[in-house]
N, CA, C, O and CB atoms as a CASP TS submission, in Angstrom:
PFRMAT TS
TARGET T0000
AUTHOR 0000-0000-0000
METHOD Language model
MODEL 1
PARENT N/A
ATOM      1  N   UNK     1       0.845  -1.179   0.000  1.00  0.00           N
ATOM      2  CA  UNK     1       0.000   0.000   0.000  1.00  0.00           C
ATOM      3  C   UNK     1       0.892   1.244   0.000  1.00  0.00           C
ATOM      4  O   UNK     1       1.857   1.220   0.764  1.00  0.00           O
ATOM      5  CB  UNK     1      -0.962  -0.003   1.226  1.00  0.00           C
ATOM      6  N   UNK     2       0.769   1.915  -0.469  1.00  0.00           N
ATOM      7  CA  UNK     2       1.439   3.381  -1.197  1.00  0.00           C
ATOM      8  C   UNK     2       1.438   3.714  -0.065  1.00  0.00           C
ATOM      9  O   UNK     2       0.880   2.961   0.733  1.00  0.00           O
ATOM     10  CB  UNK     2       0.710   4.475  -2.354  1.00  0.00           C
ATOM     11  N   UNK     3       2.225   5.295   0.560  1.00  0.00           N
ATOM     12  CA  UNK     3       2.821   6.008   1.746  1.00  0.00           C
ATOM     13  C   UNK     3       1.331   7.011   1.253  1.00  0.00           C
ATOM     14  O   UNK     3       0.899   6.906   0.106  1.00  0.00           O
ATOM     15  CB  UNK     3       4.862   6.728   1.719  1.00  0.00           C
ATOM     16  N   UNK     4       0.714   7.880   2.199  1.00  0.00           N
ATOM     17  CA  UNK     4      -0.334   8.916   2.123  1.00  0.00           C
ATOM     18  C   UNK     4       0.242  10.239   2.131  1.00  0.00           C
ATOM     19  O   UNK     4       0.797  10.702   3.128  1.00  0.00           O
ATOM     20  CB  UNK     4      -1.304   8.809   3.232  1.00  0.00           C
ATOM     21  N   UNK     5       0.116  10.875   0.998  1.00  0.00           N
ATOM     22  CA  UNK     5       0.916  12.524   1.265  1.00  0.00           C
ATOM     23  C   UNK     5       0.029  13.324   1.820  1.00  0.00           C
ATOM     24  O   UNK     5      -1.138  13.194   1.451  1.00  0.00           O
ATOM     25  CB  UNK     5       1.442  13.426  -0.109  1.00  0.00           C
ATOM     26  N   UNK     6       0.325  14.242   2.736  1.00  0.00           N
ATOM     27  CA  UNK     6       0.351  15.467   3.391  1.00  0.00           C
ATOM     28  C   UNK     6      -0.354  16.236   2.702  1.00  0.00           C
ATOM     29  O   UNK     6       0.076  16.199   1.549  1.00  0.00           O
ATOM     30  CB  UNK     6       1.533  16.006   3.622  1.00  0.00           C
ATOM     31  N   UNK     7      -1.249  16.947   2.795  1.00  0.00           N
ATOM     32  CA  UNK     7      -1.515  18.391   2.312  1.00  0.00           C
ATOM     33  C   UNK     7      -0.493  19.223   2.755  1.00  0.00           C
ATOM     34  O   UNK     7       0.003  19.290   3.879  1.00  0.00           O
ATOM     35  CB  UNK     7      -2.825  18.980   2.787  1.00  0.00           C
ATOM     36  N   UNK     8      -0.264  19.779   1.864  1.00  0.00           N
ATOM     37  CA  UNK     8       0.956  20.836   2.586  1.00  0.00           C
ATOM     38  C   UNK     8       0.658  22.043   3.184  1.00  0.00           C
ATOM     39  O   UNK     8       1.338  22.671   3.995  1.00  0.00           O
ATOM     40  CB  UNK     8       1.951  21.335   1.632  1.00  0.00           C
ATOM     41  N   UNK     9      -0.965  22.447   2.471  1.00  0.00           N
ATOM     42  CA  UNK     9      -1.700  23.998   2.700  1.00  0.00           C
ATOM     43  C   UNK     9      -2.017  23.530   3.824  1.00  0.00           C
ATOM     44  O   UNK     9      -1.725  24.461   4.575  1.00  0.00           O
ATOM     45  CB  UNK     9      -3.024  24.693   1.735  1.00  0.00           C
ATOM     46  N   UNK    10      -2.641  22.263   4.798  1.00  0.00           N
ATOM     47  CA  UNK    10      -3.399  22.232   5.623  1.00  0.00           C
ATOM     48  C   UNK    10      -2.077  22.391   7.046  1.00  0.00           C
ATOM     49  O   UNK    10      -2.194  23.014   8.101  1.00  0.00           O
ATOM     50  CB  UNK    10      -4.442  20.865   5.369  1.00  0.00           C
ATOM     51  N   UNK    11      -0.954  21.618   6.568  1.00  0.00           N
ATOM     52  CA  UNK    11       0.100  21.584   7.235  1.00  0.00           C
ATOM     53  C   UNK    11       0.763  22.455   7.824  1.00  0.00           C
ATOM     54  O   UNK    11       1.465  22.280   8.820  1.00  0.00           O
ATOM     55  CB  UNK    11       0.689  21.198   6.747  1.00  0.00           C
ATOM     56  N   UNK    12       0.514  23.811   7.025  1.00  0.00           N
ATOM     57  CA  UNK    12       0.809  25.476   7.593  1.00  0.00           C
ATOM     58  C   UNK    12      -0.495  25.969   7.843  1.00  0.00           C
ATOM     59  O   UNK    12      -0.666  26.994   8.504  1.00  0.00           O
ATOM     60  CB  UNK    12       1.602  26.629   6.430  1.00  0.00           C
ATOM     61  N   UNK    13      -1.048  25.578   7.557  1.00  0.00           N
ATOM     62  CA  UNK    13      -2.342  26.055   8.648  1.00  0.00           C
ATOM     63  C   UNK    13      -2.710  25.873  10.216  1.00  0.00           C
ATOM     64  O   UNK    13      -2.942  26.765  11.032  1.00  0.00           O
ATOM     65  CB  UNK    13      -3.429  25.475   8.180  1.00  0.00           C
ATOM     66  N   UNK    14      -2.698  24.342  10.429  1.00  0.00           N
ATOM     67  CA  UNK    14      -2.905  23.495  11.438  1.00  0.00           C
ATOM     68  C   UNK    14      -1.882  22.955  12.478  1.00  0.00           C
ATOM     69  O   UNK    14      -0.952  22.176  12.269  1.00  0.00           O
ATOM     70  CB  UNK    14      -3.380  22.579  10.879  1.00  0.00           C
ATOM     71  N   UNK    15      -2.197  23.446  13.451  1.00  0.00           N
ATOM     72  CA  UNK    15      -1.402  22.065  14.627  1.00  0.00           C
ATOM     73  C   UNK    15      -1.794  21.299  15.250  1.00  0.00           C
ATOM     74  O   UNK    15      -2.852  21.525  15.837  1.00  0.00           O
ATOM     75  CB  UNK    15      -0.763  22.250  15.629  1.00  0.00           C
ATOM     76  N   UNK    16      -1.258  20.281  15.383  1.00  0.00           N
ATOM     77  CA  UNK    16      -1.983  18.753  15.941  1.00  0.00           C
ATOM     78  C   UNK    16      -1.452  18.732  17.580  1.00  0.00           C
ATOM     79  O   UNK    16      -0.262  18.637  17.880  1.00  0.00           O
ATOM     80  CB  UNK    16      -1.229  17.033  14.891  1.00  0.00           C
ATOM     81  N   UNK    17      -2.698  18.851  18.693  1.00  0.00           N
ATOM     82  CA  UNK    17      -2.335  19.469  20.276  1.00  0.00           C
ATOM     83  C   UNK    17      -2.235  17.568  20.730  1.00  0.00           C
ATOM     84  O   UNK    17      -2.501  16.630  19.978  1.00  0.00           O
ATOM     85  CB  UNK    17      -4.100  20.852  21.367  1.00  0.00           C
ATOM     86  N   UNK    18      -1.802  17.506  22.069  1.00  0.00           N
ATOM     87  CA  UNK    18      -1.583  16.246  22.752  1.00  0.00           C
ATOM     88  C   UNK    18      -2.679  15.307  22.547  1.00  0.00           C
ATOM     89  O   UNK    18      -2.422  14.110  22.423  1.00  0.00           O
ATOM     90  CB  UNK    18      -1.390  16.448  24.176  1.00  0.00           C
ATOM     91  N   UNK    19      -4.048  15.799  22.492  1.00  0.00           N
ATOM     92  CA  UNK    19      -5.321  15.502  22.262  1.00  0.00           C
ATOM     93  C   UNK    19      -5.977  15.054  21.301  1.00  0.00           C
ATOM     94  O   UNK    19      -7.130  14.647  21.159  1.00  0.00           O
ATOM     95  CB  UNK    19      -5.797  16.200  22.432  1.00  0.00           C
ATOM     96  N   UNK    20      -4.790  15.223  20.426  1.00  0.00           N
ATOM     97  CA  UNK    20      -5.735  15.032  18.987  1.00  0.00           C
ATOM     98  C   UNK    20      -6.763  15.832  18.543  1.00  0.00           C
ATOM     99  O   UNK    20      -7.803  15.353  18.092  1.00  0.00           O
ATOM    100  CB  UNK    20      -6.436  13.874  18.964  1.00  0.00           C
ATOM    101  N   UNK    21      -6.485  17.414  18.666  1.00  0.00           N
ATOM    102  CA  UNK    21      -7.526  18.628  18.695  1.00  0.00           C
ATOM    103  C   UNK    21      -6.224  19.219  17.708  1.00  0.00           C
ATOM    104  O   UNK    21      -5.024  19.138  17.443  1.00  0.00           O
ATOM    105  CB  UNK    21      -8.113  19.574  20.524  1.00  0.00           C
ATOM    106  N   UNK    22      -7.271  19.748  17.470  1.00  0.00           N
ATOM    107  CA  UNK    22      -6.108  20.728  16.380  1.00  0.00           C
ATOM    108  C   UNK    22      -6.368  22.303  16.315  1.00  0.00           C
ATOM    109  O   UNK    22      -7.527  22.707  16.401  1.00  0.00           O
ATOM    110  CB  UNK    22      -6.270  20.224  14.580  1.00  0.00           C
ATOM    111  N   UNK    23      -5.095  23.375  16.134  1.00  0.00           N
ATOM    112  CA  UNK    23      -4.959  24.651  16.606  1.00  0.00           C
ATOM    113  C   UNK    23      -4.758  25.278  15.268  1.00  0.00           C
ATOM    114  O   UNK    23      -3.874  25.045  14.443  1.00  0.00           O
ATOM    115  CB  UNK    23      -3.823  24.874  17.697  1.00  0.00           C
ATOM    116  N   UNK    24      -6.009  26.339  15.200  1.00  0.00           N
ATOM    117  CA  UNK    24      -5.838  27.485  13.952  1.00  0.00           C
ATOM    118  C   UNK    24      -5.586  29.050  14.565  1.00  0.00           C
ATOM    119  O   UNK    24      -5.500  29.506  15.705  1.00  0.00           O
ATOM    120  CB  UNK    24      -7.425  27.533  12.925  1.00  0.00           C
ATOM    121  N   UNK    25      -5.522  29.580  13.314  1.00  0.00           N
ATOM    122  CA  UNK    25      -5.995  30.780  13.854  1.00  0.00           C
ATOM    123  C   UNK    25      -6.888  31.635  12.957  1.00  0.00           C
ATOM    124  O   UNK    25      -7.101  31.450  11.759  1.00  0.00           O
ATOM    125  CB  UNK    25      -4.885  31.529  14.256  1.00  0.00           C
ATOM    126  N   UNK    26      -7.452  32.753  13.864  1.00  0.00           N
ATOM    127  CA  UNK    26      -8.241  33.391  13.110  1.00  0.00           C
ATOM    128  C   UNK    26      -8.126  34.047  12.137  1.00  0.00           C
ATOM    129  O   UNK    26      -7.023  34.439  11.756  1.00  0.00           O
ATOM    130  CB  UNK    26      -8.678  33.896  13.551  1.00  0.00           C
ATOM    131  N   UNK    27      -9.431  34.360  11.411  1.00  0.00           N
ATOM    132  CA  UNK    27      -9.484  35.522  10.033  1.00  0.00           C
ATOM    133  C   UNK    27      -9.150  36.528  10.400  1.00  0.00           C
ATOM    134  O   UNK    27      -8.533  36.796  11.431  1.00  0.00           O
ATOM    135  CB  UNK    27     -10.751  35.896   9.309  1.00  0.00           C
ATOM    136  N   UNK    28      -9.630  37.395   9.357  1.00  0.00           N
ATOM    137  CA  UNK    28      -9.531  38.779   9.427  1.00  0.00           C
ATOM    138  C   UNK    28      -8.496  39.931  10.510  1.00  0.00           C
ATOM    139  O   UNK    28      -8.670  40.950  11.179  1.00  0.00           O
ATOM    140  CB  UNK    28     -10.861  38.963   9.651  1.00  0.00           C
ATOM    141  N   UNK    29      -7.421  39.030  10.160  1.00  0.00           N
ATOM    142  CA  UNK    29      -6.143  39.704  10.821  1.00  0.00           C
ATOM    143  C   UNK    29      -4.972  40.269  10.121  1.00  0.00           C
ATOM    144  O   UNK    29      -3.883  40.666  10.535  1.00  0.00           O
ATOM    145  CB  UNK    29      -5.558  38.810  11.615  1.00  0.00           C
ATOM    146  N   UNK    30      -5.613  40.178   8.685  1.00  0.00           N
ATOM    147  CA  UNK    30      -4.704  40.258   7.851  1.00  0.00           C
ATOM    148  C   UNK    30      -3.929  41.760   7.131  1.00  0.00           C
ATOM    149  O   UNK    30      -2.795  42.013   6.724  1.00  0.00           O
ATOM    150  CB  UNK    30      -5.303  39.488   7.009  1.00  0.00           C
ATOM    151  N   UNK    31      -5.181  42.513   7.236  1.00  0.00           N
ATOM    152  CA  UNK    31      -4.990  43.922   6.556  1.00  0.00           C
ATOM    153  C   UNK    31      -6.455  45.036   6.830  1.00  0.00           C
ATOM    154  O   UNK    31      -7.349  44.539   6.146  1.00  0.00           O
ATOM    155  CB  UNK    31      -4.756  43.571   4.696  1.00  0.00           C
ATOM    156  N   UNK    32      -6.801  45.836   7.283  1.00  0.00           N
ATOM    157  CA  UNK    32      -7.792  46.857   6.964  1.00  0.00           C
ATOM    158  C   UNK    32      -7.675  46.929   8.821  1.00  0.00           C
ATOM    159  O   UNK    32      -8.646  46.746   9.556  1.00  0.00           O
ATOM    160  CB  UNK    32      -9.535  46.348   5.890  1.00  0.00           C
ATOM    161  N   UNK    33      -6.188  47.252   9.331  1.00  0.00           N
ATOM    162  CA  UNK    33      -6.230  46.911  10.851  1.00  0.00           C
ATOM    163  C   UNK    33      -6.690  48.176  11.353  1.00  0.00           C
ATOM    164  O   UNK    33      -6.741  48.097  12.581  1.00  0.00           O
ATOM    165  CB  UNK    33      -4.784  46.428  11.566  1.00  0.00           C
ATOM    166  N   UNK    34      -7.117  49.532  10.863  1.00  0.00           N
ATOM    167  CA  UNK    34      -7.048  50.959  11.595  1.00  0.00           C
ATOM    168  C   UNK    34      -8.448  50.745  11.823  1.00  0.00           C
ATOM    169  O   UNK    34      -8.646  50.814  13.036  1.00  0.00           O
ATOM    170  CB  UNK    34      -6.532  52.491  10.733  1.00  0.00           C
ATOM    171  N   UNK    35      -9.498  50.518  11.196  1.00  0.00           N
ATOM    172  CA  UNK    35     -10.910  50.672  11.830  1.00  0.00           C
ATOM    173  C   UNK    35     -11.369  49.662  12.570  1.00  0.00           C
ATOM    174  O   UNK    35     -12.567  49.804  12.817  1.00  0.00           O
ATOM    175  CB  UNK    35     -11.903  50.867  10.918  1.00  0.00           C
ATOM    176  N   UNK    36     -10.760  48.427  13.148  1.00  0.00           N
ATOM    177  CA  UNK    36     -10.965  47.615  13.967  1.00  0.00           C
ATOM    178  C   UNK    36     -10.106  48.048  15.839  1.00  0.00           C
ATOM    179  O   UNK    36      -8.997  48.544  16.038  1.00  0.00           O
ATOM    180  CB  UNK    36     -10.453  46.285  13.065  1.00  0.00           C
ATOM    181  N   UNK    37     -10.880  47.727  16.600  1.00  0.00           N
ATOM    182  CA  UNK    37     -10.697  48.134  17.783  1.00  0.00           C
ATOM    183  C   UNK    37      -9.411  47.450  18.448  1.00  0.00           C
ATOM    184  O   UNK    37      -9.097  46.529  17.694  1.00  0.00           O
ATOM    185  CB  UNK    37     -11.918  47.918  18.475  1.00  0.00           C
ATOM    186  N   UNK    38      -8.619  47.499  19.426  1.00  0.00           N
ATOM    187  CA  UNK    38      -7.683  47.069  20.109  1.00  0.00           C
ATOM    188  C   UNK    38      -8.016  45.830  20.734  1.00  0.00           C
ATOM    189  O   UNK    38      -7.173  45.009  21.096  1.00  0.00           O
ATOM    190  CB  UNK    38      -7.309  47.968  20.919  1.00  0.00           C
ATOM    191  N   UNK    39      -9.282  45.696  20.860  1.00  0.00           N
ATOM    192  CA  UNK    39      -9.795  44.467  21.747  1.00  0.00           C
ATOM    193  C   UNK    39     -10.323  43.413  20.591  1.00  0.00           C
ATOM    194  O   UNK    39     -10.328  42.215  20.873  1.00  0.00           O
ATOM    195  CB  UNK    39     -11.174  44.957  22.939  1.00  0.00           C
ATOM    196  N   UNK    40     -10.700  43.788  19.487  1.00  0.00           N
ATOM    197  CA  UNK    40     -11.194  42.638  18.374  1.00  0.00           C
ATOM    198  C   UNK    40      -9.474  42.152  17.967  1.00  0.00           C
ATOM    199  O   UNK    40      -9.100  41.002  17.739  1.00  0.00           O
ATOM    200  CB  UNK    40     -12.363  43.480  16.670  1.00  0.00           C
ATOM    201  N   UNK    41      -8.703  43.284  17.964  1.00  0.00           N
ATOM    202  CA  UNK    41      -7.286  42.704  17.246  1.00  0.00           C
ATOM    203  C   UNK    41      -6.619  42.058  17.881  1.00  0.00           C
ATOM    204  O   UNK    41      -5.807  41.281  17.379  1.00  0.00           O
ATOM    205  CB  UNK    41      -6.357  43.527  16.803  1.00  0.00           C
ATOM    206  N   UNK    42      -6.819  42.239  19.435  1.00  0.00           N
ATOM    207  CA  UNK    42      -6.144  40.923  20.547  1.00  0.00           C
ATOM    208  C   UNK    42      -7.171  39.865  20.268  1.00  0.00           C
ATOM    209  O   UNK    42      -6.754  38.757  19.929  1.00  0.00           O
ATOM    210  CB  UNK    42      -6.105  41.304  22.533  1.00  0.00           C
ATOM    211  N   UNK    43      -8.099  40.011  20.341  1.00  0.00           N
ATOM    212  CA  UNK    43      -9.000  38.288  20.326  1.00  0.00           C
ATOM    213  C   UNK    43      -8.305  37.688  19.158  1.00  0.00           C
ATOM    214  O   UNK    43      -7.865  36.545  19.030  1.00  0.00           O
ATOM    215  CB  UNK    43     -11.055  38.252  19.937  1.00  0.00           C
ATOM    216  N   UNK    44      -8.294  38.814  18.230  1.00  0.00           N
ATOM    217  CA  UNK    44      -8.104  37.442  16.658  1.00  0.00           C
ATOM    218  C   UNK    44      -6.611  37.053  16.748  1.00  0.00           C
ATOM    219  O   UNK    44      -6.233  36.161  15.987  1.00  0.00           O
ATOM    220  CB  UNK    44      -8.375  38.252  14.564  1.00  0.00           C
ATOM    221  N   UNK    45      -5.563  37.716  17.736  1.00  0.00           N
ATOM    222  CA  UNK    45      -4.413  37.455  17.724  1.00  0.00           C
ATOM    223  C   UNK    45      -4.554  35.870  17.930  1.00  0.00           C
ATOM    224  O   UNK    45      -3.853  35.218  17.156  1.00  0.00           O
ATOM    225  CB  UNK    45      -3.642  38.299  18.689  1.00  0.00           C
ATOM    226  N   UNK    46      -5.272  35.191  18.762  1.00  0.00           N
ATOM    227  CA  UNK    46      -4.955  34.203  19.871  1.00  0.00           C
ATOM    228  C   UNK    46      -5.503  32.910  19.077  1.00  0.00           C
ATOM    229  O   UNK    46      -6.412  32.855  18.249  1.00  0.00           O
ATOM    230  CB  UNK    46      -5.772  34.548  21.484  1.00  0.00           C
ATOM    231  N   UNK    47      -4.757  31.988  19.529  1.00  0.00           N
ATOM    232  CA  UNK    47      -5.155  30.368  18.997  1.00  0.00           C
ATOM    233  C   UNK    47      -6.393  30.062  19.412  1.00  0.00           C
ATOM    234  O   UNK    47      -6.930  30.556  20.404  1.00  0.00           O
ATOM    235  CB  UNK    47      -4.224  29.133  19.568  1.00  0.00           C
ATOM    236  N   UNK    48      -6.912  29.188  18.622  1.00  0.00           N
ATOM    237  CA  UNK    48      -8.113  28.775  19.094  1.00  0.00           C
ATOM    238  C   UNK    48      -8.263  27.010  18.717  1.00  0.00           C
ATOM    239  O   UNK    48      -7.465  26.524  17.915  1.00  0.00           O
ATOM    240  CB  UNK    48      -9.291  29.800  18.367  1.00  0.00           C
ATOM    241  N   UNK    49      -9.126  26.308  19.236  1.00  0.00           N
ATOM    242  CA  UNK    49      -9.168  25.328  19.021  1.00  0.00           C
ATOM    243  C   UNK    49     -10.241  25.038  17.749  1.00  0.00           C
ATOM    244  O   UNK    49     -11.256  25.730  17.672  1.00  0.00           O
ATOM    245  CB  UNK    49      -9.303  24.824  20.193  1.00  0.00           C
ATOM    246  N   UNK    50      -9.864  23.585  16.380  1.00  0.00           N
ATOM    247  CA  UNK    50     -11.215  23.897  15.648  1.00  0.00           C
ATOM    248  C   UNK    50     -12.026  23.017  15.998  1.00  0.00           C
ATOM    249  O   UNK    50     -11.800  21.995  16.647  1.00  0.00           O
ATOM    250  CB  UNK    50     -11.231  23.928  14.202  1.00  0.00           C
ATOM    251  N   UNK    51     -13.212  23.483  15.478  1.00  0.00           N
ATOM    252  CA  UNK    51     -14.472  22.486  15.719  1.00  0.00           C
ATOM    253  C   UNK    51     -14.596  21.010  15.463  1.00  0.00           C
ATOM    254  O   UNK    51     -14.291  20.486  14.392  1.00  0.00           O
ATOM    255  CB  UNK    51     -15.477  22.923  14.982  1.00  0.00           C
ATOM    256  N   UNK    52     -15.108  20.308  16.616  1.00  0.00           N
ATOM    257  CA  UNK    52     -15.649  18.910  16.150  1.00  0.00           C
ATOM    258  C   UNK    52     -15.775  18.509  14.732  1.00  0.00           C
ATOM    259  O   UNK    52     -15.257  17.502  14.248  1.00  0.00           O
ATOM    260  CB  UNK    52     -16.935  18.747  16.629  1.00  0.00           C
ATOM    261  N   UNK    53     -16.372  19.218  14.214  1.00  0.00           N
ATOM    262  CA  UNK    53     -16.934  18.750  12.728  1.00  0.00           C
ATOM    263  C   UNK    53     -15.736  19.386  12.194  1.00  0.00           C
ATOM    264  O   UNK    53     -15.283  18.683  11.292  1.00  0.00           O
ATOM    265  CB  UNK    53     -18.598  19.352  12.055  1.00  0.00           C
ATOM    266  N   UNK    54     -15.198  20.201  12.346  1.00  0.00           N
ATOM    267  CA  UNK    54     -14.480  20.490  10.866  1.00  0.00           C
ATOM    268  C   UNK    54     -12.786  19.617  11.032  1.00  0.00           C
ATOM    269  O   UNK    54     -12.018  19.598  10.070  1.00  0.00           O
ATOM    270  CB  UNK    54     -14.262  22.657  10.585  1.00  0.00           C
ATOM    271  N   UNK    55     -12.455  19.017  12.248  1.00  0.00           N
ATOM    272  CA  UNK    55     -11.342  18.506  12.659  1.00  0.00           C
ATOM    273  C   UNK    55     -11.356  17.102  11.608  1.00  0.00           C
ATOM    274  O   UNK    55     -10.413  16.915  10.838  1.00  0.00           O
ATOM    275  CB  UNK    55     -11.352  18.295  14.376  1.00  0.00           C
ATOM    276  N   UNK    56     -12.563  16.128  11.676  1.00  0.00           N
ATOM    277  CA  UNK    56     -12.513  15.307  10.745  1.00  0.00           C
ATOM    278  C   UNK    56     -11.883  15.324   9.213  1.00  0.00           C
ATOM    279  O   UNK    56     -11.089  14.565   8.659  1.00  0.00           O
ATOM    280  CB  UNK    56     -13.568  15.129  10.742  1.00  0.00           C
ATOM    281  N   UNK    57     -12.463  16.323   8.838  1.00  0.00           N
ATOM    282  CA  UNK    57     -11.818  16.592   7.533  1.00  0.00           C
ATOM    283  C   UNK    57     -10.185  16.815   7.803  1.00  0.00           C
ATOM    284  O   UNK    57      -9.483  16.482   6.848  1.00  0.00           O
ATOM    285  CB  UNK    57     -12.546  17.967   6.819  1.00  0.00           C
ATOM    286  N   UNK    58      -9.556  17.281   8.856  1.00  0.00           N
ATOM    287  CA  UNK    58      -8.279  17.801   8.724  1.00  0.00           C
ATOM    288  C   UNK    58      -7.679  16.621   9.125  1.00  0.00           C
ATOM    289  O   UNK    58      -6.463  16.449   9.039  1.00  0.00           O
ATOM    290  CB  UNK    58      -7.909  19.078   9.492  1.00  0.00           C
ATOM    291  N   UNK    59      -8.566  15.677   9.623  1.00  0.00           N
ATOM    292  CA  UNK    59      -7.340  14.599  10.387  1.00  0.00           C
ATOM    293  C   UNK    59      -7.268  13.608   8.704  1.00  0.00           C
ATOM    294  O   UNK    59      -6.461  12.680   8.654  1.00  0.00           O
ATOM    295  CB  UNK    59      -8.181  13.288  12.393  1.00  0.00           C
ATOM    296  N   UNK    60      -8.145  13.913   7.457  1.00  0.00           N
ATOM    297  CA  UNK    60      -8.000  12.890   6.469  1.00  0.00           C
ATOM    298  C   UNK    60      -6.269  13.713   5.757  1.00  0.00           C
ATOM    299  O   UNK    60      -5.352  13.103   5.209  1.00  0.00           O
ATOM    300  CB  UNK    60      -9.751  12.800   5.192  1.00  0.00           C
ATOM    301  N   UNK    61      -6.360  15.236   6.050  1.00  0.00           N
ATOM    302  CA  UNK    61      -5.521  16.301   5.292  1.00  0.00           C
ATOM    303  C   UNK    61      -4.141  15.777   5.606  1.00  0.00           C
ATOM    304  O   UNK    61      -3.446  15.355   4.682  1.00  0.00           O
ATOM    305  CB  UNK    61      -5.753  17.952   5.804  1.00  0.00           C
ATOM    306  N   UNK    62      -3.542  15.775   7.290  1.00  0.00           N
ATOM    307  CA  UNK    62      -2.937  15.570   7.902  1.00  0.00           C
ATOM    308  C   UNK    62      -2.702  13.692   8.287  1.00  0.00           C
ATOM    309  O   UNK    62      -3.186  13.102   9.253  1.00  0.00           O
ATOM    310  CB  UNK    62      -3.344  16.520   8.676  1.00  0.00           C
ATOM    311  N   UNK    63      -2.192  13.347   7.651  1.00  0.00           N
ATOM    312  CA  UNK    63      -2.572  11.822   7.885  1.00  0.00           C
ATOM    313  C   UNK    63      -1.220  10.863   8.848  1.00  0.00           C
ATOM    314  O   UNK    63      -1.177   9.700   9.250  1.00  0.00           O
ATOM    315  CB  UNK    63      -2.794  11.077   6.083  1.00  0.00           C
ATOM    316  N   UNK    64      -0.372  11.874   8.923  1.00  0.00           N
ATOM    317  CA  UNK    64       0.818  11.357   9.863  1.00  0.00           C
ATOM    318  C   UNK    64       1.167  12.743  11.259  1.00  0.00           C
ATOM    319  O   UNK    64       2.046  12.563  12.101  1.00  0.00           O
ATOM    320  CB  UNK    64       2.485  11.089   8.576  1.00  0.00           C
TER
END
């Protein structure tokens, strides 16, 4: 049986925690930063964990 390759996009996206949960981060952090507040631009700074449902798909992305 053949070796399974990596997504590579999902691979710089994602981290795989002790748990088998996996760590993104948020949108809209990217550019248009002057009319957003000091307190929306710390929240989106910070890791977050992803959802139940959408982790499935990443654990097929990520396969090692």
């Amino acid at each position: 049986m053949p070796k399974l390759k990596t997504r590579k996009a999902a691979s710089k996206r994602y981290k795989i925690t002790g748990n088998d949960n996996f760590l993104r981060k948020h949108a809209f952090k990217g550019h248009l930063l002057m009319k957003k507040s000091n307190r929306q631009k710390r929240k989106l700074s910070q890791v977050t964990c992803v959802s139940k449902r959408d982790s499935n798909a990443i654990k097929l992305m990520l396969p090692y």
